[in-house]
N, C-alpha and C positions, 0 to 999 in steps of 0.2 A: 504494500500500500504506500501511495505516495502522497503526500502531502504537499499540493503544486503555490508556488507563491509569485505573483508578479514577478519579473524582474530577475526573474534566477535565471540564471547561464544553463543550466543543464536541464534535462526534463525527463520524463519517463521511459525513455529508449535509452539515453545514455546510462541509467541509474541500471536499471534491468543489467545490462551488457555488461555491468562493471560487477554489480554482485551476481552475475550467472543467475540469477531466477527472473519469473515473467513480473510487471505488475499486474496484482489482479482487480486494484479498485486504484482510482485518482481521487483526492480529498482536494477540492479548493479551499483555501486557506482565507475566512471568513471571522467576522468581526461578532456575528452571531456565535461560533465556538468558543472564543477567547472569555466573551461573557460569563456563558455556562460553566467552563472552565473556573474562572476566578470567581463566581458565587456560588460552586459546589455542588451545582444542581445539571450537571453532565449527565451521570447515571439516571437522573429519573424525568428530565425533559431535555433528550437529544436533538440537537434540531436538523432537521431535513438534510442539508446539507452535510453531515457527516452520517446521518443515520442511513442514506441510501448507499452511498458506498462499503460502506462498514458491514451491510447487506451482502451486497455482493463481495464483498472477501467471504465473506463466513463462506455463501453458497461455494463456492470459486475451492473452496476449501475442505466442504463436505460437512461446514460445522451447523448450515441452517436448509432446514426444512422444508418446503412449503404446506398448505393447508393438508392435505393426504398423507402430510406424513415421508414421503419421498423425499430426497436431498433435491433440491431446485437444480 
């Protein structure tokens, strides 16, 4: 998972390439997160913006579900 920020020189091919594995989710780097982050309430109101990606690693990984019960 990568955590993409304005202005960074390098991006998600480069990173992959360099630690030999794929990325499975891109997190835009969001003013919404740093919030959650610094008032604690991360775990119990994720906000959209990391909660979809965060998704997709799990599925990506075999660690999430979907409704049936099957790995997405």
């Amino acid at each position: 998972m990568v955590v993409e920020e304005a202005g960074r020189a390098i991006g998600p091919k480069e990173i992959a390439d360099v630690i030999g594995r794929p990325v499975i989710a891109r997190v835009p780097a969001r003013d919404a997160v740093a919030r959650a982050v610094d008032a604690g309430v991360l775990a119990h109101r994720l906000p959209d913006v990391l909660g979809r990606p965060a998704a997709m690693a799990l599925r990506a990984v075999g660690l999430l579900w979907d409704q049936r019960g099957a790995a997405a």
